[in-house]
C-alpha positions as CSV (number, residue, x, y, z in Angstrom):
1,X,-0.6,27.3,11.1
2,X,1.9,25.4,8.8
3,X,0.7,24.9,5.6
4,X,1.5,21.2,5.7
5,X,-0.2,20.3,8.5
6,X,-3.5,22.1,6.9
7,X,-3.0,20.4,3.8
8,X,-2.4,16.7,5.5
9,X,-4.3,16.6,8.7
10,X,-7.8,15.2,7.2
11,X,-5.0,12.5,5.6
12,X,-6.5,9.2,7.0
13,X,-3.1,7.9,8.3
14,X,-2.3,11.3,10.2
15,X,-5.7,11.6,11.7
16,X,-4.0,10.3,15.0
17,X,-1.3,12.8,15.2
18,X,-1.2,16.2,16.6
19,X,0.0,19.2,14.5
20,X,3.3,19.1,15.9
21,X,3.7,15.0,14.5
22,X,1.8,16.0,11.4
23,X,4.4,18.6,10.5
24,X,7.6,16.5,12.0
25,X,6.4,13.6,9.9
26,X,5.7,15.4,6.2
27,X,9.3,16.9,6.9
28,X,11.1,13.6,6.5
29,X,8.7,13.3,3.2
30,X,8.9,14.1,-0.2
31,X,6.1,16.0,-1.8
32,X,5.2,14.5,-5.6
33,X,2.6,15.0,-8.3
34,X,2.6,12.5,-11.7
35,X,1.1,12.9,-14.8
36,X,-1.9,10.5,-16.0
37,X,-0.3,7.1,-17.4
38,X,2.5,7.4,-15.4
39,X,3.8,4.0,-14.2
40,X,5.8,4.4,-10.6
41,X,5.7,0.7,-8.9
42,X,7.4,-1.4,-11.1
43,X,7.0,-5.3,-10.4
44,X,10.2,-7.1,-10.1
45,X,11.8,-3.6,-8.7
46,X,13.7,-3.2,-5.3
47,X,11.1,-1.2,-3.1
48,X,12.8,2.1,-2.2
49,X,9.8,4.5,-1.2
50,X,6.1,4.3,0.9
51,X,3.6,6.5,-1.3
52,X,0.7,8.0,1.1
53,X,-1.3,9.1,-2.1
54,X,-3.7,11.9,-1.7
55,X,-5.2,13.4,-4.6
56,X,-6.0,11.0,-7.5
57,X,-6.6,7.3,-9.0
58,X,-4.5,4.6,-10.0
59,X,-4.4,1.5,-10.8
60,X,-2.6,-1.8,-9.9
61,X,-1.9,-4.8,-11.9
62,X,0.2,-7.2,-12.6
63,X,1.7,-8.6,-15.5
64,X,2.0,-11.9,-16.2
65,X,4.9,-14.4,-18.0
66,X,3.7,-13.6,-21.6
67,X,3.2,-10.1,-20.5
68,X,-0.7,-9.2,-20.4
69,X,-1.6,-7.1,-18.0
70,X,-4.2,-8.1,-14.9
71,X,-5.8,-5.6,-12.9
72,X,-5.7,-6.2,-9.2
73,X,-7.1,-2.9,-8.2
74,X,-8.5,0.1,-8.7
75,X,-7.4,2.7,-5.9
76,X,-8.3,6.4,-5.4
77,X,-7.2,8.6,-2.9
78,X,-6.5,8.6,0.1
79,X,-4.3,5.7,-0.5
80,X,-0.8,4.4,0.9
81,X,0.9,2.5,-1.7
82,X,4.2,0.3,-1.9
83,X,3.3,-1.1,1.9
84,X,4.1,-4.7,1.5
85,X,7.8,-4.5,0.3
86,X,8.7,-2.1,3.0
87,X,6.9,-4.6,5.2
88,X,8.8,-7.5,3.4
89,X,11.5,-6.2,1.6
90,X,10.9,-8.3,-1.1
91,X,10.7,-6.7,-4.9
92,X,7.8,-5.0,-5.6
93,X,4.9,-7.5,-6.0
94,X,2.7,-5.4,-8.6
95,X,2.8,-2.4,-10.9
96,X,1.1,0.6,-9.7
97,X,-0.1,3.3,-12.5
98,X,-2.1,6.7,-12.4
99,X,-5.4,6.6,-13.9
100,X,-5.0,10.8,-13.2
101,X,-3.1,13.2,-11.9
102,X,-1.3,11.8,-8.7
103,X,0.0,13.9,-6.1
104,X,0.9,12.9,-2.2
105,X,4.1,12.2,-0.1
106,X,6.8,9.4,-0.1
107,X,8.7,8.5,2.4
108,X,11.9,6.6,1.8
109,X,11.8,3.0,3.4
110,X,15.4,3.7,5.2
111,X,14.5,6.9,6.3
112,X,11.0,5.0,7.6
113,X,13.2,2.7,9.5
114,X,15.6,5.5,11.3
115,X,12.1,7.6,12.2
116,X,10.2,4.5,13.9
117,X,14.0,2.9,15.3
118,X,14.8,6.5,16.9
119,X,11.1,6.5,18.4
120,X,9.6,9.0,16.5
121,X,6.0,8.8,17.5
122,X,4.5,9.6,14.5
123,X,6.1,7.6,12.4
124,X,5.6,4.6,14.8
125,X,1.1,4.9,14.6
126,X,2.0,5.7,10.8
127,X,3.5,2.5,10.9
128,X,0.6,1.0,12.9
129,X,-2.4,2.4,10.8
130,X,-0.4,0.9,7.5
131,X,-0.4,-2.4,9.3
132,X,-4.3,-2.0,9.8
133,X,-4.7,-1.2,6.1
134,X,-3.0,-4.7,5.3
135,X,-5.2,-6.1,7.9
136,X,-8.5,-5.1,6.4
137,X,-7.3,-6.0,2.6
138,X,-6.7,-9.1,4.0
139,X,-9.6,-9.4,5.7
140,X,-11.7,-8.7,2.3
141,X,-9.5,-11.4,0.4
142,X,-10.9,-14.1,3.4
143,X,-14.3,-13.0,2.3
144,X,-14.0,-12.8,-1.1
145,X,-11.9,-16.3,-1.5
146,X,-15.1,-18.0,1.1
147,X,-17.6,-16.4,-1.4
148,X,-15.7,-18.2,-4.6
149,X,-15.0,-21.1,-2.6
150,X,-18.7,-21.5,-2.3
151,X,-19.3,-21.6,-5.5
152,X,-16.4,-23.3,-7.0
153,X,-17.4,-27.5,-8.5
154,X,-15.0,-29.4,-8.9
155,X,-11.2,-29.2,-9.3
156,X,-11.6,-25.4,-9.2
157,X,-12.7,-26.3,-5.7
158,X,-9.5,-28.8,-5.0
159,X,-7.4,-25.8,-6.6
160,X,-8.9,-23.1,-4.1
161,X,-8.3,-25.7,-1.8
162,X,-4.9,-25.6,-2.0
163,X,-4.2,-22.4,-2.6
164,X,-6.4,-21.2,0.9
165,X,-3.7,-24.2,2.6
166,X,-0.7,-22.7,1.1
167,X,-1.6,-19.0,2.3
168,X,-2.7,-19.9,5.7
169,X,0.9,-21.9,5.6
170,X,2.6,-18.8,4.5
171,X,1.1,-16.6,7.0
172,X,1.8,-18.3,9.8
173,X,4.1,-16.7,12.3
């Protein structure tokens, strides 16, 4: 059996694909390990790469106009990371950086594109389970934002107001 597919099959993104798309897909991937402290997802950069992290913890946060860092999350594998610029192709929204050793696969967004555009299977429910992670984050930031908004006086409740209008704006089709 291909050492690959051993190595990535328990992966939860792969999980739906047979050894043969499990192989097909970590061949148009990159393997990579980084060091602890290593920053890789600069915010403000072009996107380039999808990381499908599986060994290791990170952080993301973001850093603000006087430059003080804000942690939006802690994340251990498995992980995908660098999801909503190859879903937007904006510049990366966050910095991402290892709390420990790091090792997983990238995949290039172009080469992401050509894969699902030539109907490569795999890379098409890849696609699909990423859009499921999304889903669910999104999901807890509805719950999370009702729980504040519950206990928000005030114009901390006019502000949450506002900001829940502005995102529902935003995410309408």
């Amino acid at each position: 059996m291909d050492d690959h597919v051993e190595r990535y099959r328990d992966f939860p993104l792969f999980r739906q694909l047979d050894d043969a798309e499990i192989a097909g897909f970590v061949a148009a991937c990159e393997e990579f390990e980084l060091d602890e402290g290593q920053t890789f997802i600069r915010q403000g950069d072009r996107g380039q790469k999808l990381f499908f992290i599986t060994r290791g913890e990170m952080e993301v946060f973001y850093l603000d106009d006087e430059g003080d860092e804000h942690q939006l999350a802690l994340l251990a594998a498995p992980a995908v990371v660098g999801e909503m610029e190859f879903l937007t192709r904006e510049t990366r929204t966050a910095n991402v950086r290892t709390k420990s050793p790091v090792a997983g696969l990238s995949i290039g967004f172009e080469r992401m594109f050509e894969q699902m555009e030539g109907g490569d299977p795999a890379s098409v429910r890849v696609f699909f389970h990423i859009t499921q992670v999304l889903a669910r984050r999104l999901e807890a930031m509805d719950r999370k934002f009702a729980e504040l908004n519950g206990q928000a006086p005030g114009a901390r409740f006019d502000e949450m107001r506002a900001f829940q209008q502005k995102l529902m704006t935003e995410w309408t089709v």
